[in-house]
C-alpha positions as CSV (number, residue, x, y, z in Angstrom):
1,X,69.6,-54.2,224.3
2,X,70.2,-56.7,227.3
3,X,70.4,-54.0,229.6
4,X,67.1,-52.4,228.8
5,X,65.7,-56.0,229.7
6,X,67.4,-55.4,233.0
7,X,65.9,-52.5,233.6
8,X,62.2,-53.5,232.4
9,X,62.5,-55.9,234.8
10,X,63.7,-54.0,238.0
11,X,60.7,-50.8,237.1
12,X,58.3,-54.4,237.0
13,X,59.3,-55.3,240.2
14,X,59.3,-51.5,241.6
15,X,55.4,-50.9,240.5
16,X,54.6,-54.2,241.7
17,X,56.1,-54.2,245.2
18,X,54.8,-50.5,245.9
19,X,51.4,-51.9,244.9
20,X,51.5,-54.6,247.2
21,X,52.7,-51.9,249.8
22,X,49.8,-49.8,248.8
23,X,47.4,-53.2,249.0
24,X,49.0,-54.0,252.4
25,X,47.9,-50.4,254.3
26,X,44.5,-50.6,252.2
27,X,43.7,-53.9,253.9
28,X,45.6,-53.0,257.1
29,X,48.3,-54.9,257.5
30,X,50.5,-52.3,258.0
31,X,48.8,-49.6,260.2
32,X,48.3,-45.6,259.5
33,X,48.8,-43.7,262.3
34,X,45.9,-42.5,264.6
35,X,46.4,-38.7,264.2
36,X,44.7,-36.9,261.6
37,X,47.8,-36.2,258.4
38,X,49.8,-39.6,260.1
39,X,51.2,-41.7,257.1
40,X,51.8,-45.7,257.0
41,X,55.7,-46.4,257.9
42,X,57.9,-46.0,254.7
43,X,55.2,-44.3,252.6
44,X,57.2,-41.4,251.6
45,X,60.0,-44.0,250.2
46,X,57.5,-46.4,248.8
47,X,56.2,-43.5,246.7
48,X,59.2,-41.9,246.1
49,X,60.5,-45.2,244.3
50,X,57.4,-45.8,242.9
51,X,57.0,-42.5,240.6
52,X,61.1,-42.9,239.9
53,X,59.9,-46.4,238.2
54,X,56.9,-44.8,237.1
55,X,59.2,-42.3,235.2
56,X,61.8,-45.3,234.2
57,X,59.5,-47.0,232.8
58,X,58.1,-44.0,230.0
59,X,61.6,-43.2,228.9
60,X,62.3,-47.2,228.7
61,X,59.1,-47.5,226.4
62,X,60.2,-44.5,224.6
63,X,63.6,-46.0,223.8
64,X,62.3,-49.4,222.5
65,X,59.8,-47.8,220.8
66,X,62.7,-45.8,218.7
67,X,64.9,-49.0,218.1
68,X,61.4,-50.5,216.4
């Protein structure tokens, strides 16, 4: 059960740093490119990581919601 803490914890931390990201190129602080299909630096990984935690986090709240 302790390690299922863990892991709520590090998919928390995931979602919210890829929404800060996602805050940080909405109110440009990081810049998008200038060409037309350019992406912020580290997009791809931000997302990437994001829908991985995104994905943790439904089976995590399918597991607790069997041990209830």
């Amino acid at each position: 059960m302790r390690r299922l803490g863990f892991l709520e914890l590090s998919v928390l931390l995931v979602l919210v740093g890829a929404a800060a990201y996602e805050s940080a190129v909405a109110l440009k602080w990081i810049p998008v490119g200038s060409e037309p299909g350019e992406n912020a630096r580290f997009e791809g990984l931000v997302m990437g990581l994001a829908l991985l935690a995104l994905g943790a986090g439904f089976v995590i709240s399918l597991l607790l919601a069997t041990l209830n």
